[in-house]
N, C-alpha and C positions, 0 to 999 in steps of 0.2 A: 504493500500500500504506500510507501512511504518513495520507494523508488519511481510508483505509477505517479506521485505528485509532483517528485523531481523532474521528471522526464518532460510531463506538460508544464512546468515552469519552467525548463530551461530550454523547450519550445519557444513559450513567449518573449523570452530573452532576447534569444537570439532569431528572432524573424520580430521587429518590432512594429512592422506594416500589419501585421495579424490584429485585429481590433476584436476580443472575444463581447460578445452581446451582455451578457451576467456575469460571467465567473470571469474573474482577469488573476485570481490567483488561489492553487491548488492546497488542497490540505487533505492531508493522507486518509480521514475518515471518512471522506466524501465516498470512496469506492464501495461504501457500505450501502449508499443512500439509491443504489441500481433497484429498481422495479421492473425492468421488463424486459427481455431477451436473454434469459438466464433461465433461472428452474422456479422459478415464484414469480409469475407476472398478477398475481390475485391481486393487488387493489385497485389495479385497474380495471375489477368487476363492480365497482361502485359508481351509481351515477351522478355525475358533477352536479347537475341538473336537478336531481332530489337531494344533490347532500345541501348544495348551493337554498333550496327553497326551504330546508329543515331552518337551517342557519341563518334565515330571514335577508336571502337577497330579494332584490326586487323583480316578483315576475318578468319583467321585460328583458331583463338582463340574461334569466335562464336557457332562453330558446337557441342561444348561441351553443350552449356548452357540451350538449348531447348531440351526438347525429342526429338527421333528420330522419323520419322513419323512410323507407325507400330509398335512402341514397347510396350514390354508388360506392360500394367498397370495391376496392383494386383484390383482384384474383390471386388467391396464394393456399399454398397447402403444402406442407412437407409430405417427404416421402425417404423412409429408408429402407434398404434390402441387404441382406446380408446372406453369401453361400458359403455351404461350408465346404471345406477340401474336395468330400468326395463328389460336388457337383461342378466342379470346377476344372480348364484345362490345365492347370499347373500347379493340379492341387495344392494352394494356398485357400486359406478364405479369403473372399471378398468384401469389402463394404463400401456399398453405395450411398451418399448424402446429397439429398437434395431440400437444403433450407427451404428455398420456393416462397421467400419473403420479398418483400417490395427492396429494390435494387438500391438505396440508400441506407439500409436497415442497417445490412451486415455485410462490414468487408470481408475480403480475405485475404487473409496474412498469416506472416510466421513470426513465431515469438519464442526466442532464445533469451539464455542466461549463459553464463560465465558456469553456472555448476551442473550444465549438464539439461538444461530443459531444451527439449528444439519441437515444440508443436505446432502443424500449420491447418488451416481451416478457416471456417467463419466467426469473426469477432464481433459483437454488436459495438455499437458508436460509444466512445467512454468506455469501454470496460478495457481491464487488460490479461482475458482469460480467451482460450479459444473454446468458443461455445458450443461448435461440432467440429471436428477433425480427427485428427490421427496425429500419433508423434513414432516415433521406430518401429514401437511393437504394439502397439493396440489403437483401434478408431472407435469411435463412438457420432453414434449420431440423432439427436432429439427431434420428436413429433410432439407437436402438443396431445397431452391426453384428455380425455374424455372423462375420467376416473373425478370424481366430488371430494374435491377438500373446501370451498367454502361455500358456509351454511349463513343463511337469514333466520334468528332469533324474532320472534316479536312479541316484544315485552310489557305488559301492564302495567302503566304508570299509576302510581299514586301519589296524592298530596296531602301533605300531613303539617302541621303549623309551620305553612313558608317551606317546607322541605320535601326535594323527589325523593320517591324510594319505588321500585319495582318486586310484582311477585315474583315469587318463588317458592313453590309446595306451600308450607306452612308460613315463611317468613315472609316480614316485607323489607328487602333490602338495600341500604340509600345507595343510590347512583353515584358513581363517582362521580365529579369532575373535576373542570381546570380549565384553567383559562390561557388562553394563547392571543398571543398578537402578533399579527402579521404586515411588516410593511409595503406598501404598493407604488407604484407612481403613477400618479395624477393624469389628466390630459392636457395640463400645463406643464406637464413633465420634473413636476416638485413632488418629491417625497410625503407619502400619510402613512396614518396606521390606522389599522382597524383592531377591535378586540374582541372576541369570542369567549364563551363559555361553550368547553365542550361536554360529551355526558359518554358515560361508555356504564356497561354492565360486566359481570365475570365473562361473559360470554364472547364481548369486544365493542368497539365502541358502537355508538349511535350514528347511524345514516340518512336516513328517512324517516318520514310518519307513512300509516296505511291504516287510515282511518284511526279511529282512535290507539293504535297501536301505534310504539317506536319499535322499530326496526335496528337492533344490535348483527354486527357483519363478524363471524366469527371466522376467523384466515390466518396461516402460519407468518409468524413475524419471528425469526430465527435471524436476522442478517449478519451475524459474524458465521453462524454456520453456513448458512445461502455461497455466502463468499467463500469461504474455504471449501467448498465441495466443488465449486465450479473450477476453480484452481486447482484444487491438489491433484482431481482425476487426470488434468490433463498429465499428469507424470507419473500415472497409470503403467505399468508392463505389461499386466495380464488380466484375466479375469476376477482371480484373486484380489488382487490389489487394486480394480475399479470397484469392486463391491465391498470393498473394504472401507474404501472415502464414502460410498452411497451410505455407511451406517451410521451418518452424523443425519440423515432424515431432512433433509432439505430440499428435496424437490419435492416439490407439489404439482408441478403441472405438464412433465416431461413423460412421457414413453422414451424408453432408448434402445435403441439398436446398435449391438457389441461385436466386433471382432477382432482377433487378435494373431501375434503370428506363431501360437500353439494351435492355432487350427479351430482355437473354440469362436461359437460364435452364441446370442446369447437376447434376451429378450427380456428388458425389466418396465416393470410399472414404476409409476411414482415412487416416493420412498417416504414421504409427508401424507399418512391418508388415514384419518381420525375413525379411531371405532364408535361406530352407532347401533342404535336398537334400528334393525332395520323393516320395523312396522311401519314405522314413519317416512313421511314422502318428502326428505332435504331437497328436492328440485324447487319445492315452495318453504316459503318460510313457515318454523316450527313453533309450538309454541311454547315459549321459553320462559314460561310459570310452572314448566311440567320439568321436574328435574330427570324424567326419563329420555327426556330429547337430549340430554348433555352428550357431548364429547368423552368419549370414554377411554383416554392414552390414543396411542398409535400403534399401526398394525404392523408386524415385524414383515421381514420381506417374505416369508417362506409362505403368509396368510393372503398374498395376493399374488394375483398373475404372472408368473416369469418363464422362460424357457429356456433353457440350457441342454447344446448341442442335439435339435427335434432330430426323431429319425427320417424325418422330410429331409432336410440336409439345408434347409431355406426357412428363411423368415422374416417378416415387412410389417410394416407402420405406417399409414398413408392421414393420422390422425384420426383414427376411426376404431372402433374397439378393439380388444385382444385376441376376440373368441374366433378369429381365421388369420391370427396370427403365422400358422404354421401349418396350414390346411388341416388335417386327419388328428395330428400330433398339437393343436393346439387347445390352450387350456376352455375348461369348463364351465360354462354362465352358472350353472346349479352351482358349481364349488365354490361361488364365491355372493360376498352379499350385494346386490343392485347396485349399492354406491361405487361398488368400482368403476363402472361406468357411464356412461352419461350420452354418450356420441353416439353411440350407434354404429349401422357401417355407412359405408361413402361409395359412391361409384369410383372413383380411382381405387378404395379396397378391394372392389370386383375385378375389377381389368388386373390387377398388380399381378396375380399369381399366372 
């Protein structure tokens, strides 16, 4: 971290024609502060637009901040494949990555050290981790998953002399908050602030109303671990030693596809994915006076979908569920609970094999 702030400040240094918009000088915690093109892009599942109208902006101002329903999003989908030795001409495994993001997203580059690190691949903007690639001996390649890690809580307000507090089974429990200030600039281009009072529950903070209900957004906030699992894999050897970094449990919203050059090749789920009672339908919000909707730890790797060397000899991720991961040889929707999934399949799943 410390060398990734050096390096963009001695950028700035030395090219002084470079005029940065915000940031004109780097500090090594910033590399913490990534949300998205990495293994946890969740809070970009909140909408500006409801969080912005919770928080008492003025209607007129919100219709900017959300898409519009019907507009054009630019076409994109990863896809990865991976064969293993015995279907290959040179008997090696292969691994195919195709990001399949918008052409400013993610370069690609190689990233060496002095002690031995050489991985090249796709980098998202700001980061200094290769987010899919290969280095000597093993490649790795991410699809966004389908798999539910974050869940909508909606919570019972109550008011009790001058004070919130929300249910929960028998109790009623005061809401936290706090308060933050945020500075902006003006359209005379002078410096304001504005001050908020936020609210959150055990569950995570408050984003919305839905009707007499607040809306608590419950999502992994792990970022020293986010960071160091994106990094360390990349100096990965083998299969061992990438599921060795995946047991810090920080991706939350990555399918990967593995190969390496023992020949293995290898199919993991998420590694962030919250055990639930799964009576309940987390695609909607739960309700979060009933302490049986909680979050119940995390689920080890071996309790959700993976595959290690199918006797297909093949196996692919087009961002689309698990369960034809591997044609004949891939895992079982019954063996596992609904929340593992959420996608479905895709026509690119179809055509892939």
């Amino acid at each position: 971290m410390t060398a990734w702030a050096d390096g963009l400040n001695a950028y700035l240094a030395d090219h002084p024609k470079v005029k940065p918009r915000v940031i004109r000088h780097f500090e090594p915690w910033m590399a913490l502060s990534f949300s998205e093109g990495s293994i946890g892009g969740d809070i970009e599942r909140v909408s500006l637009g409801d969080l912005a109208s919770f928080y008492g902006v003025k209607t007129a101002q919100i219709a900017a901040l959300d898409p519009a329903p019907g507009a054009f999003v630019e076409p994109k989908g990863s896809n990865g494949i991976a064969i293993a030795p015995s279907n290959s001409a040179n008997h090696h495994a292969l691994l195919l990555i195709n990001p399949h993001t918008s052409f400013f997203f993610r370069a690609e580059q190689q990233v060496t050290s002095d002690e031995g690190l050489n991985a090249y691949g796709a980098a998202t903007w700001g980061q200094f981790f290769i987010y899919q690639g290969f280095n000597a001996k093993a490649g790795w390649m991410h699809t966004s998953s389908g798999v539910d890690s974050v869940d909508e809580f909606a919570e019972t307000i109550i008011r009790k002399n001058g004070k919130l507090f929300y249910k929960y089974g028998a109790e009623d429990r005061p809401l936290t908050t706090r308060t933050l200030t945020v500075s902006y600039k003006t359209a005379s281009g002078s410096l304001a602030e504005k001050t908020f009072t936020t609210y959150r529950t055990h569950h995570g903070p408050i984003v919305k109303a839905m009707g007499d209900k607040w809306i608590a957004m419950a999502l992994m906030h792990k970022p020293v671990e986010a960071l160091s699992q994106s990094f360390l894999r990349t100096k990965a050897s083998d299969f061992k030693s990438f599921t060795k970094v995946a047991e810090l449990q920080a991706n939350s919203s990555n399918n990967t596809i593995f190969a390496d050059s023992a020949g293995e090749i290898a199919y993991l789920h998420p590694q962030f994915i919250p055990k639930r009672d799964d009576r309940f339908d987390y695609t909607k919000p739960v309700d979060g006076s009933d302490p049986a909707t909680d979050w119940k730890g995390l689920h080890i790797a071996a309790e959700a979908p993976q595959l290690l060397n199918p006797a297909t000899g093949w196996l692919y991720n087009s961002n689309d569920w698990p369960w034809t991961a591997a044609g004949p040889a891939s895992p079982k929707p019954g063996d596992f609970p609904r929340y593992m999934d959420t996608a479905g399949p895709n026509p690119r799943g179809a055509h892939a094999p």
